[in-house]
N, CA, C and O atoms as a printed pandas DataFrame, in Angstrom:
     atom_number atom_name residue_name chain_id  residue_number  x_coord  y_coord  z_coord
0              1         N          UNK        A               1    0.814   -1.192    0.000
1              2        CA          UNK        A               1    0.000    0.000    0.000
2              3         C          UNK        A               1    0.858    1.257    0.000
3              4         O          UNK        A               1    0.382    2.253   -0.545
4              5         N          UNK        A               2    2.142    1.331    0.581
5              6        CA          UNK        A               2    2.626    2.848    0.951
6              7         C          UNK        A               2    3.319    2.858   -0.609
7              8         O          UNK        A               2    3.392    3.986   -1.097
8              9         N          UNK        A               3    3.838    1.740   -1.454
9             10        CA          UNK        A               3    4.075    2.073   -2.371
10            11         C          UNK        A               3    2.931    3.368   -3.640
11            12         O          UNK        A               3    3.059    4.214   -4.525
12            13         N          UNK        A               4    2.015    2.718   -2.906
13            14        CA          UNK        A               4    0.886    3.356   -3.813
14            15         C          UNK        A               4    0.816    4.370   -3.859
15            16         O          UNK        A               4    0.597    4.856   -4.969
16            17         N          UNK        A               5    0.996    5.495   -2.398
17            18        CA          UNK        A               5    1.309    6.215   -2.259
18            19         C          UNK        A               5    2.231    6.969   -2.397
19            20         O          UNK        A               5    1.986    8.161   -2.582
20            21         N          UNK        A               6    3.628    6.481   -2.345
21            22        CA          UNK        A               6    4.944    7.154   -3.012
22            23         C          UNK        A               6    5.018    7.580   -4.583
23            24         O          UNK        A               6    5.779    8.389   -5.111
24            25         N          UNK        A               7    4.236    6.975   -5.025
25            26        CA          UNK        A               7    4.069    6.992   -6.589
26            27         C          UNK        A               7    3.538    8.511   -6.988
27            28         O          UNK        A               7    3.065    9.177   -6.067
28            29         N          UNK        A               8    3.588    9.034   -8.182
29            30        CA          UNK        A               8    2.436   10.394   -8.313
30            31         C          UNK        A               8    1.412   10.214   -8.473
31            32         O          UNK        A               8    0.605   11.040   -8.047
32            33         N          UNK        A               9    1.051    9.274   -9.029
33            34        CA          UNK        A               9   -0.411    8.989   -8.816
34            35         C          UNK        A               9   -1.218    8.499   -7.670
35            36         O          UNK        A               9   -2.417    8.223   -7.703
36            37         N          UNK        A              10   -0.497    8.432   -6.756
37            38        CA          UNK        A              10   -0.853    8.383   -5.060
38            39         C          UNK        A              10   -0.784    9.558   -4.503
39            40         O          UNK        A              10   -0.796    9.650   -3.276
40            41         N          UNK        A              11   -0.704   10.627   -5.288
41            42        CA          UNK        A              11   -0.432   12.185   -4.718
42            43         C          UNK        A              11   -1.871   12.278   -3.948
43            44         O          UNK        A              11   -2.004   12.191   -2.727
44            45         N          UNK        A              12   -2.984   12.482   -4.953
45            46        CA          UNK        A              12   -4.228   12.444   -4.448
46            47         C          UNK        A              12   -4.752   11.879   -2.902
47            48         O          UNK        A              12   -5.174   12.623   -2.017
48            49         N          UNK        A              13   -4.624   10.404   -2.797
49            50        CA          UNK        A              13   -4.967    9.380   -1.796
50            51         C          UNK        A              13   -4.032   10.114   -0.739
51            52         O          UNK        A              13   -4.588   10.239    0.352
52            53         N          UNK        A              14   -2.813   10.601   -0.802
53            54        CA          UNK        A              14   -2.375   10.936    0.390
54            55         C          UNK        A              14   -2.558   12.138    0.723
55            56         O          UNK        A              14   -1.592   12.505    1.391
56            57         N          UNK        A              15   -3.413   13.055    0.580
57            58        CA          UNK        A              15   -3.831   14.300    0.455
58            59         C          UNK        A              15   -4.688   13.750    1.235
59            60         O          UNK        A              15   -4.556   13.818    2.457
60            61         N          UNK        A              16   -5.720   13.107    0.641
61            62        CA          UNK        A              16   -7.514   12.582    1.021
62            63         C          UNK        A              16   -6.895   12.094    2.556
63            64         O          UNK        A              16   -7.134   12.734    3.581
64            65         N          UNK        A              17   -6.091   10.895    2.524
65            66        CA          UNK        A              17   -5.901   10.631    3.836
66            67         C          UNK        A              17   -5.440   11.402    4.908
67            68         O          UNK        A              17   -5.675   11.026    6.057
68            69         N          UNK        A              18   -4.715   12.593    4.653
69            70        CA          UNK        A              18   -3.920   13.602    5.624
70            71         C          UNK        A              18   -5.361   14.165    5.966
71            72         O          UNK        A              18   -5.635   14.007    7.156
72            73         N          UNK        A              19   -6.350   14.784    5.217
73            74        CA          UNK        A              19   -7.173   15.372    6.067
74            75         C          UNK        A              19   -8.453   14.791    5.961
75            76         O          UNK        A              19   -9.401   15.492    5.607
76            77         N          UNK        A              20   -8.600   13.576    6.229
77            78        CA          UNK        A              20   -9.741   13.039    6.721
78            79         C          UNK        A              20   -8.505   12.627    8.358
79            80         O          UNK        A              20   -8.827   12.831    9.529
80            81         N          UNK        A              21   -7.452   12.169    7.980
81            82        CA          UNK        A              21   -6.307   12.152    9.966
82            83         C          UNK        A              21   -6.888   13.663   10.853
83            84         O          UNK        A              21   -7.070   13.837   12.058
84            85         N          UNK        A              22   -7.099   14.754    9.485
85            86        CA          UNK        A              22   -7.237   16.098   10.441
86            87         C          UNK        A              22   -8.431   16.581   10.813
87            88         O          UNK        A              22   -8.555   17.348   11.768
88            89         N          UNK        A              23   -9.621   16.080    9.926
89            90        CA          UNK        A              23  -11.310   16.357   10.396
90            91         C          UNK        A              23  -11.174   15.538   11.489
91            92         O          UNK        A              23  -11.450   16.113   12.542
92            93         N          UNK        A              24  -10.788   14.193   11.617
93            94        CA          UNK        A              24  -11.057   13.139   12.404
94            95         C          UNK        A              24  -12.021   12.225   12.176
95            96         O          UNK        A              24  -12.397   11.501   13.098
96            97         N          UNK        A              25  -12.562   12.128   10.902
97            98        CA          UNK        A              25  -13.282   11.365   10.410
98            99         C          UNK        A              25  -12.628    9.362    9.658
99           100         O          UNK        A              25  -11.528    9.040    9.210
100          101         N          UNK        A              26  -13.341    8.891    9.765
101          102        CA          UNK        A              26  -12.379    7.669    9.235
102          103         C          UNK        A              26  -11.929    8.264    7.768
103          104         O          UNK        A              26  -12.139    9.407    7.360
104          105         N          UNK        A              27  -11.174    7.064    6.999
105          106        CA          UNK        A              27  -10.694    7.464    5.758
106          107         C          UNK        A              27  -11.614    7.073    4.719
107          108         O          UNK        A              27  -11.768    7.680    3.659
108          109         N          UNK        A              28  -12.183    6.088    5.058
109          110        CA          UNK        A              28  -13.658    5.718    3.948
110          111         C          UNK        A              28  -14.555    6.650    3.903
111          112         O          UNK        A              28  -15.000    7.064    2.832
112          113         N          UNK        A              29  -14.954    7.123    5.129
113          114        CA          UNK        A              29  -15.879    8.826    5.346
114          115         C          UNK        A              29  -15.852    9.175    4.608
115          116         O          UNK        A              29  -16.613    8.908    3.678
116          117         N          UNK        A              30  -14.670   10.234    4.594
117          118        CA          UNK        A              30  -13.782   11.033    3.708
118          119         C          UNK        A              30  -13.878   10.744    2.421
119          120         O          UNK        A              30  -14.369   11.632    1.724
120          121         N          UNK        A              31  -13.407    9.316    1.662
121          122        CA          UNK        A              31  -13.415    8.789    0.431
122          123         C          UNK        A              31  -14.961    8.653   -0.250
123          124         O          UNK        A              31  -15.258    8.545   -1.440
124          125         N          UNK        A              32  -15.844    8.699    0.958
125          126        CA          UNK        A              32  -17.179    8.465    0.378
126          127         C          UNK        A              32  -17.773    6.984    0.175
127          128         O          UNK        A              32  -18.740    6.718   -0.538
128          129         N          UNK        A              33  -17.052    6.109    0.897
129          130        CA          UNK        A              33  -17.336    5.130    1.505
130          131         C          UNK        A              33  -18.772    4.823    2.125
131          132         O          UNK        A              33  -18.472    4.984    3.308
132          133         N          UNK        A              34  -19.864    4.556    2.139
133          134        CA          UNK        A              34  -21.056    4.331    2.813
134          135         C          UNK        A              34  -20.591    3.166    4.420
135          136         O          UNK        A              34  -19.833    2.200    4.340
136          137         N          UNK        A              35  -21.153    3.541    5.467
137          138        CA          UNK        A              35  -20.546    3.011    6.926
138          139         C          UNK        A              35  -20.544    4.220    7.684
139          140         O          UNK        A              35  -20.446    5.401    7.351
140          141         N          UNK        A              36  -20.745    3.339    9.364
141          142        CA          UNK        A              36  -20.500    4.382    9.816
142          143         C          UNK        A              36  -19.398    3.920   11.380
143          144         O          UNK        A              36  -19.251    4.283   12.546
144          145         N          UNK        A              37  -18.820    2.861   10.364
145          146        CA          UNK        A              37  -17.865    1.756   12.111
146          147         C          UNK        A              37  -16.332    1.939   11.134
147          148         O          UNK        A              37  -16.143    1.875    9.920
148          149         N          UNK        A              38  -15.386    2.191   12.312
149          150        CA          UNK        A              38  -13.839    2.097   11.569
150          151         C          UNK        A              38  -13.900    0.557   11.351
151          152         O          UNK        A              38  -14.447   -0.158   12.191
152          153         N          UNK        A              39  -13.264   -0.018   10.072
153          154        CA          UNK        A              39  -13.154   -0.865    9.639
154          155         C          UNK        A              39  -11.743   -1.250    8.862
155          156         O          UNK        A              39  -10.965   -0.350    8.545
156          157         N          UNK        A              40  -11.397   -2.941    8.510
157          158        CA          UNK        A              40  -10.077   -2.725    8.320
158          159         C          UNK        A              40   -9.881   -2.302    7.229
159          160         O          UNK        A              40   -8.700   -2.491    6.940
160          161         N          UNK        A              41  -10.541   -1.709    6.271
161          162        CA          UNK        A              41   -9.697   -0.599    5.221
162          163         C          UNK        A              41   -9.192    0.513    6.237
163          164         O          UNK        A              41   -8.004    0.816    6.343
164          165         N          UNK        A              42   -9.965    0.947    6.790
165          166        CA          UNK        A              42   -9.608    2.337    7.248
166          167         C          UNK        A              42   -8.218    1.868    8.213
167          168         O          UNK        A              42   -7.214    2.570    8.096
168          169         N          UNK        A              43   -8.192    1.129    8.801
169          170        CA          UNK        A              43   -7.111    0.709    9.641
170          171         C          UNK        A              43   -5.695    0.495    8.607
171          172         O          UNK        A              43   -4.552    0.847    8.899
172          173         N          UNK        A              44   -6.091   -0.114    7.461
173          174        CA          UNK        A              44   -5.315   -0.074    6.354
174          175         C          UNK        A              44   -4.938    0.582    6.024
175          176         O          UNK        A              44   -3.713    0.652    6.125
176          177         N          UNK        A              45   -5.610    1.525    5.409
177          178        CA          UNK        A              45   -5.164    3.261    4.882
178          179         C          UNK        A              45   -4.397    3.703    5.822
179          180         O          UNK        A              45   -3.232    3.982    5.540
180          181         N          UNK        A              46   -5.048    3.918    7.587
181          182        CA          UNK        A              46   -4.360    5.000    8.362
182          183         C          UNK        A              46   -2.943    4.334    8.641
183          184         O          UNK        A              46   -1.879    4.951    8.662
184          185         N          UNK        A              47   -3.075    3.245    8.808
185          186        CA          UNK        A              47   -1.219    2.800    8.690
186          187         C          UNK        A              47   -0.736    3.078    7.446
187          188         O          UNK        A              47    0.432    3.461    7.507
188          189         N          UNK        A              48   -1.183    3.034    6.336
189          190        CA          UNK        A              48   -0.328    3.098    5.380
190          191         C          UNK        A              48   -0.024    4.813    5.479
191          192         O          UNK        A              48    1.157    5.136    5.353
192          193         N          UNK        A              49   -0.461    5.288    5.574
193          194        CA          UNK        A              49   -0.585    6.863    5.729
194          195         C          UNK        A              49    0.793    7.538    6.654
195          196         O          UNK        A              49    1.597    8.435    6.404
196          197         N          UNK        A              50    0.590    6.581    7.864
197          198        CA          UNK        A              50    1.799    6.556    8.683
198          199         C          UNK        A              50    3.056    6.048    8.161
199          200         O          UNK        A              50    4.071    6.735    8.050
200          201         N          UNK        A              51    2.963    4.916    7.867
201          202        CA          UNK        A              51    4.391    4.275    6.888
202          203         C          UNK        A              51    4.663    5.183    6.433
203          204         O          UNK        A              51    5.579    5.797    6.980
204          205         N          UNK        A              52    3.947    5.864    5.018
205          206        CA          UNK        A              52    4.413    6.481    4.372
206          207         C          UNK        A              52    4.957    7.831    5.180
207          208         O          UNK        A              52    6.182    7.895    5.286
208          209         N          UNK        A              53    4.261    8.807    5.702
209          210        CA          UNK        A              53    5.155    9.824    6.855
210          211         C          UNK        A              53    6.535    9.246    7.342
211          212         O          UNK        A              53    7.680    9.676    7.201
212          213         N          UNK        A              54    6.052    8.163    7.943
213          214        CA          UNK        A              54    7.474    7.850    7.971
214          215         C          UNK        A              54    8.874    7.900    7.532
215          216         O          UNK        A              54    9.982    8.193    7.982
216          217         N          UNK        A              55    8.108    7.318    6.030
217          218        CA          UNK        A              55    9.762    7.019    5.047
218          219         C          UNK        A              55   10.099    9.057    4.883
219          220         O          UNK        A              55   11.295    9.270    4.687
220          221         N          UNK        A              56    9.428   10.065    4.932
221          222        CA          UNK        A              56   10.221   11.039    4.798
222          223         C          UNK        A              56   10.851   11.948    5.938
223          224         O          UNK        A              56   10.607   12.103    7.134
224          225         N          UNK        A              57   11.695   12.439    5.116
225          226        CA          UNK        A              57   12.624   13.122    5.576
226          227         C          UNK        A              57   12.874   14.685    4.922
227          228         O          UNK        A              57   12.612   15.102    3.794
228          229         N          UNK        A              58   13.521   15.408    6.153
229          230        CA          UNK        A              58   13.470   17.055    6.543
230          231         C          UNK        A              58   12.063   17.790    5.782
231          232         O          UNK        A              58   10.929   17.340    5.618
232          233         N          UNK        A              59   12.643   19.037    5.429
233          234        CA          UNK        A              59   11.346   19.783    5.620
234          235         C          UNK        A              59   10.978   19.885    4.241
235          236         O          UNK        A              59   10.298   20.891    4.033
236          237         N          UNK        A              60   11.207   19.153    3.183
237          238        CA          UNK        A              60   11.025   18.942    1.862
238          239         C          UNK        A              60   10.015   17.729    1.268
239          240         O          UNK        A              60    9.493   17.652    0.156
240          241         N          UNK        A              61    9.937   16.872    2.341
241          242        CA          UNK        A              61    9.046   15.794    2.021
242          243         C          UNK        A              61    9.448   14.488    1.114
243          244         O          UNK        A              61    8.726   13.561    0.747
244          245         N          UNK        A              62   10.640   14.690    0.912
245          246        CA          UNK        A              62   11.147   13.768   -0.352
246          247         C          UNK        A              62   11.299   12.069    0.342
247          248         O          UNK        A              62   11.793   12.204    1.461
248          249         N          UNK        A              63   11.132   11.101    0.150
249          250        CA          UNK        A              63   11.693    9.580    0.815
250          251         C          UNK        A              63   13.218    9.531    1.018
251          252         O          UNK        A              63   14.149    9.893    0.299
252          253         N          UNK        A              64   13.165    8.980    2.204
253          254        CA          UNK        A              64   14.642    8.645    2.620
254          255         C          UNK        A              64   15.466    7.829    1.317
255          256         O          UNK        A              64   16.607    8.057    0.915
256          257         N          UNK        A              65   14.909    7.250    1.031
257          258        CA          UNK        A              65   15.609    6.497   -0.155
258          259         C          UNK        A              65   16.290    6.964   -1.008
259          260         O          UNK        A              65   17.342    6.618   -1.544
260          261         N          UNK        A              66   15.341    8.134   -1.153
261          262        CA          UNK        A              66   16.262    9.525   -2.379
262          263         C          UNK        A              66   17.175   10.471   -1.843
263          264         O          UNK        A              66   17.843   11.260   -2.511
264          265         N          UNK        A              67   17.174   10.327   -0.275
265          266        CA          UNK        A              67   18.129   11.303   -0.023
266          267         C          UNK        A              67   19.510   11.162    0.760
267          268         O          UNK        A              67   20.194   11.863    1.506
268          269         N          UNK        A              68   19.574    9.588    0.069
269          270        CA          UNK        A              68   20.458    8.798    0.927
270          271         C          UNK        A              68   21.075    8.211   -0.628
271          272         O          UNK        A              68   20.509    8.240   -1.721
272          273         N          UNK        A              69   22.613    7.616   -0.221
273          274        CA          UNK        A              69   23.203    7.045   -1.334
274          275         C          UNK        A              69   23.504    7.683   -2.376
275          276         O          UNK        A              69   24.095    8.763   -2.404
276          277         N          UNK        A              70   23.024    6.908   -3.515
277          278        CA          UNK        A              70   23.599    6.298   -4.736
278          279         C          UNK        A              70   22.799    7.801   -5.571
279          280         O          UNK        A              70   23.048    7.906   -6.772
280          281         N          UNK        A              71   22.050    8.696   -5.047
281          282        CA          UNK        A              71   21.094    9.764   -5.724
282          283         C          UNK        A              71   21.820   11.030   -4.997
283          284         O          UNK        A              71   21.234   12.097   -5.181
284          285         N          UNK        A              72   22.674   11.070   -4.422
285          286        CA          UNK        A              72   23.749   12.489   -4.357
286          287         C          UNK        A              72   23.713   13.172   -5.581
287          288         O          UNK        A              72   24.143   12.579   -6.571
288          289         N          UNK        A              73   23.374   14.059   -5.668
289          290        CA          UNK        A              73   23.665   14.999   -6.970
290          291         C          UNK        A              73   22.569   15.188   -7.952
291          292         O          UNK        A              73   22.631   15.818   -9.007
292          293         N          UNK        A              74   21.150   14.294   -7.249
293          294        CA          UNK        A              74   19.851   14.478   -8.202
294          295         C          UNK        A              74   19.138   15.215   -7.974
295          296         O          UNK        A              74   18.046   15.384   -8.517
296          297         N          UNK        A              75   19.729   15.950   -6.910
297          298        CA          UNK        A              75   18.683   17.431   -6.631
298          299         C          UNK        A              75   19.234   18.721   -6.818
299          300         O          UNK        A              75   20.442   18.865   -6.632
300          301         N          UNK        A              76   18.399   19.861   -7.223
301          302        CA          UNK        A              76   18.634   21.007   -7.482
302          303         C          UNK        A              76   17.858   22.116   -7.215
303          304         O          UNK        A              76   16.644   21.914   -7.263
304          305         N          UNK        A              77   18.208   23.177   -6.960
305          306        CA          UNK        A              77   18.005   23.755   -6.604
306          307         C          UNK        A              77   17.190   24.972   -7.578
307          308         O          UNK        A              77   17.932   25.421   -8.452
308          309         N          UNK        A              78   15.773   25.574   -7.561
309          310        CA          UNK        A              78   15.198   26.485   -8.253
310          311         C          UNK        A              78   14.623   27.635   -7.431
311          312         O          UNK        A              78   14.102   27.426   -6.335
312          313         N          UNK        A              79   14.729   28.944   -8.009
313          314        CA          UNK        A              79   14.021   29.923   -7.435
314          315         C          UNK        A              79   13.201   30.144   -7.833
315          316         O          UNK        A              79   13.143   30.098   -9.062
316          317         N          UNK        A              80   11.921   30.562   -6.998
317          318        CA          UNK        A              80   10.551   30.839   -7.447
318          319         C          UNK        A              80    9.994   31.988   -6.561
319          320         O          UNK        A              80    9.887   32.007   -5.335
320          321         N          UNK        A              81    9.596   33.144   -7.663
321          322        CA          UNK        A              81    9.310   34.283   -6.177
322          323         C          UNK        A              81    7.636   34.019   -5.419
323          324         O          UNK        A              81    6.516   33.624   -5.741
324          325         N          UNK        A              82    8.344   34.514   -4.293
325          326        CA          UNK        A              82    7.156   34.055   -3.549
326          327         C          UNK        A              82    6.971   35.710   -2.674
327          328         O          UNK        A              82    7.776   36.140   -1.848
328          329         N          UNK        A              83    6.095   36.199   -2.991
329          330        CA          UNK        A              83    5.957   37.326   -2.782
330          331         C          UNK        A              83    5.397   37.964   -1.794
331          332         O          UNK        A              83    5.201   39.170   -1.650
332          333         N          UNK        A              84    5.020   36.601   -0.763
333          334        CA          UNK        A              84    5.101   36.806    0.896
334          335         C          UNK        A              84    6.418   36.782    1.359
335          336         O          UNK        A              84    6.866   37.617    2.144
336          337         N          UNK        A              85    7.093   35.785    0.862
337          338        CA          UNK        A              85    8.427   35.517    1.423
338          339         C          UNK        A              85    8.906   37.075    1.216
339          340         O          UNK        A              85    8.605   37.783    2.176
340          341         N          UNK        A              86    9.499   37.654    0.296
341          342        CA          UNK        A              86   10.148   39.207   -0.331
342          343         C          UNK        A              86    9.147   39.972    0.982
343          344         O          UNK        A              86    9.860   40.573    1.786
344          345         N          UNK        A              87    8.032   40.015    1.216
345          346        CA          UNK        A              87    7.610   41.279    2.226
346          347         C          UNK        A              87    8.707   41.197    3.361
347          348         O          UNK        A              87    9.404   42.121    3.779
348          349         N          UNK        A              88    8.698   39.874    3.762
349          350        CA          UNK        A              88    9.017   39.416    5.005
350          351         C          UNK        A              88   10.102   39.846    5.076
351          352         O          UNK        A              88   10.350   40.800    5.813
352          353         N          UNK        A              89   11.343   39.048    4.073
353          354        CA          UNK        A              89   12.628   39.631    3.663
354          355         C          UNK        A              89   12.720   41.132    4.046
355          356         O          UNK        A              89   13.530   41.427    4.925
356          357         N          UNK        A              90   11.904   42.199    3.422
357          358        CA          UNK        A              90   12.122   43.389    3.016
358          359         C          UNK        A              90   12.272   44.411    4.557
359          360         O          UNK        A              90   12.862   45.467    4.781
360          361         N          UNK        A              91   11.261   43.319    5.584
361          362        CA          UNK        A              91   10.807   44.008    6.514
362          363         C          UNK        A              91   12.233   43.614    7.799
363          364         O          UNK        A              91   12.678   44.376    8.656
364          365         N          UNK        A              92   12.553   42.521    7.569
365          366        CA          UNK        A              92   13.529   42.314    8.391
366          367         C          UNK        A              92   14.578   42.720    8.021
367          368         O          UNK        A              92   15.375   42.698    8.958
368          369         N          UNK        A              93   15.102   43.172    6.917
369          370        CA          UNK        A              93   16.220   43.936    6.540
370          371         C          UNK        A              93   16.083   45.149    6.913
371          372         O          UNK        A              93   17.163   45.694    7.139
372          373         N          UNK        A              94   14.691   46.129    7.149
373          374        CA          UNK        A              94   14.545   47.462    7.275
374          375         C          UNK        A              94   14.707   47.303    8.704
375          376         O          UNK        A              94   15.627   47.983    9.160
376          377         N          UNK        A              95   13.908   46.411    9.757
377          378        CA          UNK        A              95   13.911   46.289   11.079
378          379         C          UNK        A              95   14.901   45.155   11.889
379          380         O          UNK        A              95   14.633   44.368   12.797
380          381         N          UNK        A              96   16.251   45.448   11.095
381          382        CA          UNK        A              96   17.747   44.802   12.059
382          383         C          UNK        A              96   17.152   44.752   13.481
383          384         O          UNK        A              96   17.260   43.532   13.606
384          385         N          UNK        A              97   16.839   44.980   14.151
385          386        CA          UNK        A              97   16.678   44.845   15.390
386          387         C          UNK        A              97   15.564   44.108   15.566
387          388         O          UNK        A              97   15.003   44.349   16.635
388          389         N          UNK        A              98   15.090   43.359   14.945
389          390        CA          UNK        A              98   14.050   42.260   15.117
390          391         C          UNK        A              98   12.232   43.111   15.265
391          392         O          UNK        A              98   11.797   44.096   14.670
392          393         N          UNK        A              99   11.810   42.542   15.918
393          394        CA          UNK        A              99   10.312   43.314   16.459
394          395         C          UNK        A              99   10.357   43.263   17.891
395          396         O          UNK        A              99   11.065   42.450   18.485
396          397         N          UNK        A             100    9.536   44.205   18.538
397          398        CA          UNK        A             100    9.114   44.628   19.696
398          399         C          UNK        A             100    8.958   43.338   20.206
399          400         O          UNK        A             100    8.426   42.450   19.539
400          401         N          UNK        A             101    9.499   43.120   21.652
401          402        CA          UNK        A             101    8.932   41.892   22.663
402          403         C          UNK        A             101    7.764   41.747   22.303
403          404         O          UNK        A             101    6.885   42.591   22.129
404          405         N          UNK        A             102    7.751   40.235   22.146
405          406        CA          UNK        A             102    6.326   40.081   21.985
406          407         C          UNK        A             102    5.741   40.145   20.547
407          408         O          UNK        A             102    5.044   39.223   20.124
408          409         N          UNK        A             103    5.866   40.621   20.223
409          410        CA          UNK        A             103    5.266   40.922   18.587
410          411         C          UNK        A             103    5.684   39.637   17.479
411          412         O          UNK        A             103    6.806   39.259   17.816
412          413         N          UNK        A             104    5.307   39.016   16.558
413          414        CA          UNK        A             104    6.003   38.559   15.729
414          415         C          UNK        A             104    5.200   38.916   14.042
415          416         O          UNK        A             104    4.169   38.461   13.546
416          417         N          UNK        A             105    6.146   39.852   13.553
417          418        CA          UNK        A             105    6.098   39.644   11.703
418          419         C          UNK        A             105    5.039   38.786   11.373
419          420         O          UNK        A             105    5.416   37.636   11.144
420          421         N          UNK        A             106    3.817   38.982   11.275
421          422        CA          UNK        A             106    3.005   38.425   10.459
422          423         C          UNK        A             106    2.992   38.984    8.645
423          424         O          UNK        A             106    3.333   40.163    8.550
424          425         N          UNK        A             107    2.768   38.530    7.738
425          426        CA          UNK        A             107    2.666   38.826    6.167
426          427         C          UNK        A             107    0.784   38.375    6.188
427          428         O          UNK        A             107    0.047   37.512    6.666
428          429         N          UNK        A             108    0.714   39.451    5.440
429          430        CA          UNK        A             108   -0.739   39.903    4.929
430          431         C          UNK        A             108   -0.983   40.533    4.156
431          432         O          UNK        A             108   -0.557   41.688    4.132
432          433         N          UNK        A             109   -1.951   39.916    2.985
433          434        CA          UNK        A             109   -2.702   40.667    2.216
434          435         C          UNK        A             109   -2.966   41.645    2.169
435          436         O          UNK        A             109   -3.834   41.963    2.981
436          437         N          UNK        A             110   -2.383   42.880    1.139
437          438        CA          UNK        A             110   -3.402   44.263    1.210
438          439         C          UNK        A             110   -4.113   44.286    0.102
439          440         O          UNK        A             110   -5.086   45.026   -0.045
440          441         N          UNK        A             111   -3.648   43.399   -0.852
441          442        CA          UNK        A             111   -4.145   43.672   -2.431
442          443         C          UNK        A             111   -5.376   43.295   -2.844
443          444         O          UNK        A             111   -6.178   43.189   -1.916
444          445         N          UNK        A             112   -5.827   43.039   -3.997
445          446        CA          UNK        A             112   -7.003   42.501   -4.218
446          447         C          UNK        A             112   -7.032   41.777   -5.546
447          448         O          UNK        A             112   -6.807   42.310   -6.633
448          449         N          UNK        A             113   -7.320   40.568   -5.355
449          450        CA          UNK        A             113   -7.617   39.468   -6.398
450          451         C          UNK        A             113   -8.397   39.862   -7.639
451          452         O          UNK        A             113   -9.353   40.582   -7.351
452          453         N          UNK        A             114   -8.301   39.665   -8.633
453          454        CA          UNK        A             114   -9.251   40.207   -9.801
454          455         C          UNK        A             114   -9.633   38.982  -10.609
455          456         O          UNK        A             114  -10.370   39.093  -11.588
C-alpha cells in the first residue's frame, strides 16, 4: 500500500488521507465510503498513511531512499518568487533589530484578487 502512495499517482490518496487524519473522520468517510464503524480498510489506509510519513525526511518531504546514497547529486536547486516571502525579507532587513517583545512579523494581504 505505501508504495501506492509514493508513486504520483498516489499524490491524491495521500492528500484525502492527511485530512480526513485532520477532520477526524475515518478514511472511507472522507473517500465516500457508505458506513458508519472504523473498519479494516480504514485501519489499512491509516497505517499506510503513517508508513508512508514515515519514510520522509526534513522539511522537503522527499523519501529517505532519495536522499540517501547512490542519488547524491539528483537534486537542485530552483528559485521561485514568492511574494510573501520578499515582504518578510524586506521588513527584516529594514527592522535589524528584530520586532518589539512580543510581537512577531506576520505577512498579509493588502491587495485585491481580480
Amino acid at each position: 500500500m505505501t508504495e501506492c502512495l509514493d508513486r504520483p499517482t498516489g499524490a491524491w490518496l495521500v492528500r484525502a488521507l492527511r485530512s480526513a487524519k485532520k477532520w477526524g473522520v475515518r478514511p472511507t468517510e472522507f473517500l465516500g465510503v457508505p458506513g458508519d464503524k472504523w473498519g479494516e480498510m480504514d485501519s489499512t489506509l491509516a497505517g499506510a498513511l503513517d508508513m508512508y510519513e514515515d519514510t520522509r525526511v526534513g522539511s522537503y518531504g522527499y523519501p529517505k531512499r532519495l536522499t540517501e546514497g547512490d542519488y547524491e547529486g539528483y537534486f537542485e536547486v530552483e528559485e521561485r518568487q514568492d511574494n510573501a516571502q520578499m515582504a518578510l525579507d524586506l521588513w527584516r532587513k529594514k527592522h535589524k533589530e528584530g520586532p518589539a517583545p512580543g510581537m512577531v512579523p506576520t505577512v498579509v494581504f493588502t491587495g485585491t484578487e481580480d
